[in-house]
N, C-alpha and C positions, 0 to 999 in steps of 0.2 A: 967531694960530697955532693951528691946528687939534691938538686932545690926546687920545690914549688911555691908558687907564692898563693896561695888559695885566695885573697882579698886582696886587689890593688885597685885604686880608684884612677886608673889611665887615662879614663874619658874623662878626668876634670880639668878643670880649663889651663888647671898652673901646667901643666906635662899638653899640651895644646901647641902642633907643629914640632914637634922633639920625640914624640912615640917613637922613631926607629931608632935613635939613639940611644933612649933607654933600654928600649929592648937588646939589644947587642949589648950595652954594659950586665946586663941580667943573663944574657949569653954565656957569656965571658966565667961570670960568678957560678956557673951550671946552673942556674933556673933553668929546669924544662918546660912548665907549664904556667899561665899566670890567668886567675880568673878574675873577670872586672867586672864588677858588682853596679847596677845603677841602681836610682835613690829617687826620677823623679824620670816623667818623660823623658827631656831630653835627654836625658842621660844612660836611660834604658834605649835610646835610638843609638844615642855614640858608642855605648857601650860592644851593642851586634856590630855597626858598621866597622869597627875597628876588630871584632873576633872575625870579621869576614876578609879582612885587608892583611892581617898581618899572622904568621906561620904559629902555634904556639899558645893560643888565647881560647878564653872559652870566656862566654856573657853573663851575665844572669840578670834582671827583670825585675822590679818590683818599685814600694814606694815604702822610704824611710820615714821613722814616727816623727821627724821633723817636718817633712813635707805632707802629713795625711791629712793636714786641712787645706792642702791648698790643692790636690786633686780633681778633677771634676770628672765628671759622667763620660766625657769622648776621650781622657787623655788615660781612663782606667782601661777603657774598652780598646787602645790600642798599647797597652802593656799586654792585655790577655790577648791581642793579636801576637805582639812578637813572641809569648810566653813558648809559643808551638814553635816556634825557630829551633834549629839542628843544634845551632849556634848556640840557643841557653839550654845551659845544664843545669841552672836552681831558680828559685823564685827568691828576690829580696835585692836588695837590703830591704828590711822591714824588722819589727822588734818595738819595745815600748825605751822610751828615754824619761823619766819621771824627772831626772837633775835637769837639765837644760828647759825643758817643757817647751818645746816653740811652738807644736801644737798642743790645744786643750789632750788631755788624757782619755776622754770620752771619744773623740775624734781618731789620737792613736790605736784606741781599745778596738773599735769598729775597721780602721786599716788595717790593722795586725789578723784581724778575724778573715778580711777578703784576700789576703798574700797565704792564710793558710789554706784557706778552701782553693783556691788557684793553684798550690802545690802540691794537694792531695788529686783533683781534677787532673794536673801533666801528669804526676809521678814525676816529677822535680823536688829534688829538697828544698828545704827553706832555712836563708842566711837570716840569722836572728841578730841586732844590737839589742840590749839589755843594757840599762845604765840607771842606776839610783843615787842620788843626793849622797857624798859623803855619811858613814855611820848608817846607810839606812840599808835596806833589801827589797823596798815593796817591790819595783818593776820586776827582781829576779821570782819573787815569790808570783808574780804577778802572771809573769811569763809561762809558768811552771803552770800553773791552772789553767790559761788558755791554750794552750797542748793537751792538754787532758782531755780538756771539754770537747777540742776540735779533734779527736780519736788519736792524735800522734803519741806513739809509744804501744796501743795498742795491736792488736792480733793482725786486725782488721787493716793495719798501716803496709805490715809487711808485703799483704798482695800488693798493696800499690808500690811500693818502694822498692820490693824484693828484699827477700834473705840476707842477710848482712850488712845491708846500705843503712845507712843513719839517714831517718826520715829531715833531720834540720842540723844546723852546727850553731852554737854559741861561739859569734864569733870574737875576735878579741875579748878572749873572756878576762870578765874583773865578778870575783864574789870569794864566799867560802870555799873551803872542803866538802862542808856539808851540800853546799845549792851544788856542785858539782857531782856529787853521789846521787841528786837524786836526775839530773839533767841526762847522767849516763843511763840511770833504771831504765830512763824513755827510749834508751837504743840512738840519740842522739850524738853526735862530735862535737869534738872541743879542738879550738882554734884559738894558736897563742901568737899574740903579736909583742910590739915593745911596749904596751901598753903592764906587759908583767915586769919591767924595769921600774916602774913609778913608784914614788915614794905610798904606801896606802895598799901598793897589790902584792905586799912580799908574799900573801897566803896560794898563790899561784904554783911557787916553787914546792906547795905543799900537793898541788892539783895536777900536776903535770906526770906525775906517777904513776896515778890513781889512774891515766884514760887509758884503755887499750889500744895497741899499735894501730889498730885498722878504722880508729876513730880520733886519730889524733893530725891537726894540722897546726900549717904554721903560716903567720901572712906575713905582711909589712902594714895594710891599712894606708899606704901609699897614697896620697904626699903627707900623711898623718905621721903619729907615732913613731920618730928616727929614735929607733934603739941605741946604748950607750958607743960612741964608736960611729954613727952613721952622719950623715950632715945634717945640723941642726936646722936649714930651710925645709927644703921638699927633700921626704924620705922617697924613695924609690925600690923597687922588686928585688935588684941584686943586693940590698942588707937586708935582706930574710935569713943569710947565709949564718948573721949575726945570732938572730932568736934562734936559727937551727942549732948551732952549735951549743945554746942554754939549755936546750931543753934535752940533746944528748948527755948534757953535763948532768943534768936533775934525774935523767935513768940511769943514769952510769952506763952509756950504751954508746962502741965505737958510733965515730960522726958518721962512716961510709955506712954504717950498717942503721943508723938511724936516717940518714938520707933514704937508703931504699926503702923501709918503712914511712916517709911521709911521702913518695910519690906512691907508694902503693897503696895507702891509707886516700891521698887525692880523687888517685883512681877508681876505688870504690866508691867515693860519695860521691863524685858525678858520673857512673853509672859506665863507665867505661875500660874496657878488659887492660890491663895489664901490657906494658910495650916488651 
């Protein structure tokens, strides 16, 4: 079965001197492509240096809702330097996290708003976290309006983003059927991690149907979210192979033949023809 892992966090510290090992274990598993997501400066620097160092990798650039208060003015302005790098193909992590709250809300709401205008400005999608308090929805409902406001989904997106490409992905998505039907109206992708394992997200296996082939991925969230079967310390790139296999099961769709569907589905949303 052919693997992508669209979300691995490589550049964080626990996988720190061990990147070639992993990668070859992710080899092994057929991962072809793995995108490494940063979350704060530093981590949008590790993130290139390592899409520049190693065969296989793509970056992306941004500042997660945990980190938007702790930002300042020269370490935004050298995100939007790297943003123009070969090397990144999206803008993010960025997104609102309402349960954790490490930043004030007002704080995320205004980060959230500068990672979108930065990805409408590259023509870079934009990796979204979305997370709300047990029982609740505001950040998914919340999310859902600040794409509106900031034109994504409309007419106007398409020049930037082109024909077929999903302007953003929700990624390791957790909600309804419903926040998922309207996430898709926006021409957006969905990206499933082991996060659809947890006790709380079984409405996933209802959501995973619903996406069409060329807007659906899959991560690991690496060293996050070890899916059932994976190591319960640090998850890694090669148990993607895990969530790929559920989420063939949830289409009822051979594994090889949904394998090419999610590197093909990869391919399109970072903007890049087909191997």
């Amino acid at each position: 079965m052919r693997l992508i892992d669209s979300h691995c966090h490589l550049n964080a510290e626990r996988f720190a001197g061990d990147e070639a090992a992993v990668l070859e274990r992710a080899s092994a598993a057929g991962v072809e492509r793995i995108l490494v997501p940063g979350w704060n400066g530093a981590s949008c620097e590790r993130a290139v240096e390592l899409a520049a160092r190693f065969e296989g990798l793509d970056a992306s650039v941004g500042v997660h809702p945990h980190d938007a208060a702790r930002i300042d003015d020269a370490g935004w302005r050298r995100i939007v330097e790297l943003a123009g790098d070969a090397r990144v193909v999206a803008i993010g992590e960025t997104g609102l996290d309402y349960d954790r709250v490490f930043s004030p809300i007002e704080d995320q709401l205004a980060n959230l708003r500068r990672n979108l205008a930065l990805a409408l400005e590259t023509g870079k999608p934009a990796i979204l976290h979305v997370r709300s308090a047990t029982g609740r929805s505001d950040a998914q409902d919340a999310i859902l309006a600040e794409l509106r406001i900031a034109g994504f989904g409309a007419q106007a997106s398409v020049g930037v983003f082109g024909a077929g490409r999903a302007p953003a992905v929700i990624h390791s998505f957790s909600g309804s059927a419903d926040y998922a039907r309207e996430v898709l109206d926006l021409g957006l992708a969905i990206s499933i991690s082991g996060l659809a394992f947890r006790a709380g997200e079984e409405s996933t296996a209802e959501v995973v149907p619903l996406v069409p082939a060329d807007r659906l991925l899959v991560e690991t969230d690496s060293p996050f979210l070890s899916p059932p079967g994976g190591p319960r310390g640090r998850n890694e790139p090669e148990w993607v192979r895990i969530t790929a296999d559920w989420v063939a099961a949830q289409r009822a769709v051979a594994p090889d033949a949904a394998g090419d569907g999610l590197v093909g589905a990869y391919d399109t949303f970072v903007g890049r023809a087909p191997a």
